[in-house]
C-alpha positions as CSV (number, residue, x, y, z in Angstrom):
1,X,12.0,41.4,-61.3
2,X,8.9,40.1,-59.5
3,X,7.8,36.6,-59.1
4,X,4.5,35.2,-59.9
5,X,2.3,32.2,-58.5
6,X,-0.6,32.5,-60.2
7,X,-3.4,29.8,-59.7
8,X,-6.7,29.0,-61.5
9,X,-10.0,28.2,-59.9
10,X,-12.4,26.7,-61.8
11,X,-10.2,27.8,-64.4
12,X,-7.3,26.5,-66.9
13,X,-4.7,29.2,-66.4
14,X,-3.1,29.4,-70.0
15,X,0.2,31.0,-71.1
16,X,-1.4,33.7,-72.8
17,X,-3.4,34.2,-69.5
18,X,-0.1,34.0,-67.1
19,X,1.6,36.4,-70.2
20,X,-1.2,39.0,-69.8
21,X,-1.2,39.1,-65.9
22,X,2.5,39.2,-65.3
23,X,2.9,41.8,-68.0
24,X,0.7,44.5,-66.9
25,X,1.3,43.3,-63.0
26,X,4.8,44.0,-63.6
27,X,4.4,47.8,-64.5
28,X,4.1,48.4,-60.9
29,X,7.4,47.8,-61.0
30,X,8.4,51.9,-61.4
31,X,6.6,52.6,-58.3
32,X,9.6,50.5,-56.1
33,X,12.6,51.5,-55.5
34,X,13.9,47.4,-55.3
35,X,11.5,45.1,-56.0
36,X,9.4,43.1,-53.4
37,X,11.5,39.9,-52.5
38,X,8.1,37.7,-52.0
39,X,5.8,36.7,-54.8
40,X,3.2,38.8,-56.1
41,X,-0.1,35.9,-55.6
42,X,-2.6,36.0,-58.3
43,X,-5.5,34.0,-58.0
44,X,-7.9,33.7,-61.0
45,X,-11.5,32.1,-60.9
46,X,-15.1,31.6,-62.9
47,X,-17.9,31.4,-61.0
48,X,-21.5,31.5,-63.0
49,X,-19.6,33.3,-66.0
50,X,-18.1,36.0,-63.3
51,X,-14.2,36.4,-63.6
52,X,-12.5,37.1,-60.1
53,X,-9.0,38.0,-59.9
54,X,-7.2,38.5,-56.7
55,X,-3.8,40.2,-56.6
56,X,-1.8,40.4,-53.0
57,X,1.6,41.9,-53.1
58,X,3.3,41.7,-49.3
59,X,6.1,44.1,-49.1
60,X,8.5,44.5,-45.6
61,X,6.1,48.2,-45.1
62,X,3.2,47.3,-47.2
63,X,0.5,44.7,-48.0
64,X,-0.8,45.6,-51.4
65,X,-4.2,44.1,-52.3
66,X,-7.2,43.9,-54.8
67,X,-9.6,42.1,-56.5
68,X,-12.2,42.6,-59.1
69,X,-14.8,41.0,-60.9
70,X,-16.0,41.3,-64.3
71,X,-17.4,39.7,-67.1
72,X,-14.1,39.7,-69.2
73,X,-11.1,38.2,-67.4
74,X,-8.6,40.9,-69.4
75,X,-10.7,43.9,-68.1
76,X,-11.2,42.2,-64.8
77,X,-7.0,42.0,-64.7
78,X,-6.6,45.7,-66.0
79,X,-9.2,46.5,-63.5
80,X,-6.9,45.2,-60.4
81,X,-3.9,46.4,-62.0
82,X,-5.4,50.5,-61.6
83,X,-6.8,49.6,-58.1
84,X,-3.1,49.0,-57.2
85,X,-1.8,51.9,-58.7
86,X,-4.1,53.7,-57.1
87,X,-3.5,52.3,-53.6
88,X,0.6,52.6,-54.1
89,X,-0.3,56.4,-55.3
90,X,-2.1,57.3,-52.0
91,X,0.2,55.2,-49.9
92,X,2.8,57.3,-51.5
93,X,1.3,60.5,-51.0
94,X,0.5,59.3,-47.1
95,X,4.0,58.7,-46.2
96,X,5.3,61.6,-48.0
97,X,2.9,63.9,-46.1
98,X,3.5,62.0,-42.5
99,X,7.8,62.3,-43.3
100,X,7.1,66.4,-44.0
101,X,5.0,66.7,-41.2
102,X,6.6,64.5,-38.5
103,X,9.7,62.8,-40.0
104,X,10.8,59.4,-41.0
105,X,7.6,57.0,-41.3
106,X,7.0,54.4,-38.8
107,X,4.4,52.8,-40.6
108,X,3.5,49.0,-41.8
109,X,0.1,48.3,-42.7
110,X,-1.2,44.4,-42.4
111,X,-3.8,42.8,-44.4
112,X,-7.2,41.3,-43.0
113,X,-9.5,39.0,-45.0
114,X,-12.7,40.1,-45.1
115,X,-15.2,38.2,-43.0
116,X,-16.1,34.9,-44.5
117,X,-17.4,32.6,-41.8
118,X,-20.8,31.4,-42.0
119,X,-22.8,29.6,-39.4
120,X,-24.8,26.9,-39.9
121,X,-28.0,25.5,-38.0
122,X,-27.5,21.8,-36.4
123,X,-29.8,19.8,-36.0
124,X,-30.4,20.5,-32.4
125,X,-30.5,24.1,-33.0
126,X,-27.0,24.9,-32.0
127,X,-24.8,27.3,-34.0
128,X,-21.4,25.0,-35.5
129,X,-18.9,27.7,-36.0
130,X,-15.9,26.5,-38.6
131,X,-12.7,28.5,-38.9
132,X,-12.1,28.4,-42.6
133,X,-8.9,30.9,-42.7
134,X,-6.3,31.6,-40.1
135,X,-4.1,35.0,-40.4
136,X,-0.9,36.1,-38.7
137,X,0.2,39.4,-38.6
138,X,2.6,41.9,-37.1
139,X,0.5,44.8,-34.9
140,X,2.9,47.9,-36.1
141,X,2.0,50.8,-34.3
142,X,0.1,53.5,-36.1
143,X,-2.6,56.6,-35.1
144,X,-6.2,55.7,-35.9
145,X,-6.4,58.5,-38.8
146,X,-3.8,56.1,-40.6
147,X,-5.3,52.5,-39.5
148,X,-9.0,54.0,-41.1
149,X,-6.7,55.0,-44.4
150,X,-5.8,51.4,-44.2
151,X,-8.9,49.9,-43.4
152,X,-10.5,51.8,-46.6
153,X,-7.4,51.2,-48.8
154,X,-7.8,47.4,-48.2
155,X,-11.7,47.7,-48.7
156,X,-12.3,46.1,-45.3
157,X,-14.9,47.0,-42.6
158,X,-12.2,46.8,-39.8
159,X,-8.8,47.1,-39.0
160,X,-6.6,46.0,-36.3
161,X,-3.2,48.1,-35.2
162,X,-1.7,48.8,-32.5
163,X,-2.2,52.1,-30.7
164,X,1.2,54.5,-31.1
165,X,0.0,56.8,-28.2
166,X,-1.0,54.0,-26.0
167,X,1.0,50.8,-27.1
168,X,-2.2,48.9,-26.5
169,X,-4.2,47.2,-29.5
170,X,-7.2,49.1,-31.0
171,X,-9.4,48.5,-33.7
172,X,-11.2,50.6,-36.7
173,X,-14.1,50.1,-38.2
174,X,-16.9,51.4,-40.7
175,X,-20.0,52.5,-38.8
176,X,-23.4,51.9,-41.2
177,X,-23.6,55.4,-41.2
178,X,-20.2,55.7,-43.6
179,X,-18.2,57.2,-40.0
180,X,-15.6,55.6,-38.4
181,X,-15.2,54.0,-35.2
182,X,-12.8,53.2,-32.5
183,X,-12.6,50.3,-30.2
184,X,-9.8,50.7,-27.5
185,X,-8.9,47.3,-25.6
């Protein structure tokens, strides 16, 4: 059975609220064969009458993550529920291709927040840079046709992995032009 820490923002997060989220959260359930053994993080806020809700999942092989907005915080959570049956769908489907083609899957996939750091002009026209979020991560080693699948299924612009053919650390990104990119260390 999963667990749950759910937190409001600018929000009271009621029991009907916390009923709703962890019951259609926890028909992901049929997708695993055990259960994840960390919590499934749900973070709910309002902003200017715009419901967010955040759902991370961390798994041993898998980060599962999404987020939507919307108007109505019950569509907003049925919303995030699809976008993670969506992503488990086409993980499932990548690791069931990769074990037919190559064999067993060597793959873990790591989550990266989405860039949020702003600068801000000093007085004496100097740039302060503030760190507002620190990530850690394992590098697991992956191709770059699998760290792009990543990259898209997380909805980021880039992706850190590390290189299986080379062993060094690479990084995929999301060229302007919708292509993809490779930056090799």
């Amino acid at each position: 059975m999963l667990q749950y820490n759910i937190r409001g923002e600018n929000l009271e997060v009621t029991d009907s609220i916390k009923d709703y989220v962890e019951k259609k959260v926890s028909k992901l359930e049929r997708y695993f064969d055990t259960p994840p053994s960390s919590e499934v993080h749900v973070n709910l806020s309002v902003y200017n009458d715009e419901q967010t809700i955040e759902v991370t999942i961390p798994m041993k092989n898998l980060l599962l993550r999404a987020e939507e907005h919307n108007t109505d915080l019950y569509a907003a959570i049925d919303l995030v529920v699809d976008k993670l049956e969506r992503q488990i769908r086409k993980h499932k489907t990548k690791v069931n291709r990769r074990f037919r083609q190559e064999g067993a899957p060597k793959y873990v996939f790591a989550e990266l927040e989405r860039e949020a750091n702003q600068e801000q002009m000093q007085s004496d026209d100097e740039f302060d840079v503030e760190i507002v979020k620190t990530k850690r991560f394992d590098l697991k080693p992956m191709d770059s046709e699998e760290a792009a699948l990543q990259m898209d299924m997380l909805g980021h612009n880039f992706f850190v992995f590390t290189n299986a053919n080379t062993d060094e650390t690479n990084i995929v990104y999301k060229r302007r032009d919708g292509r993809y990119g490779l930056i090799e260390t």
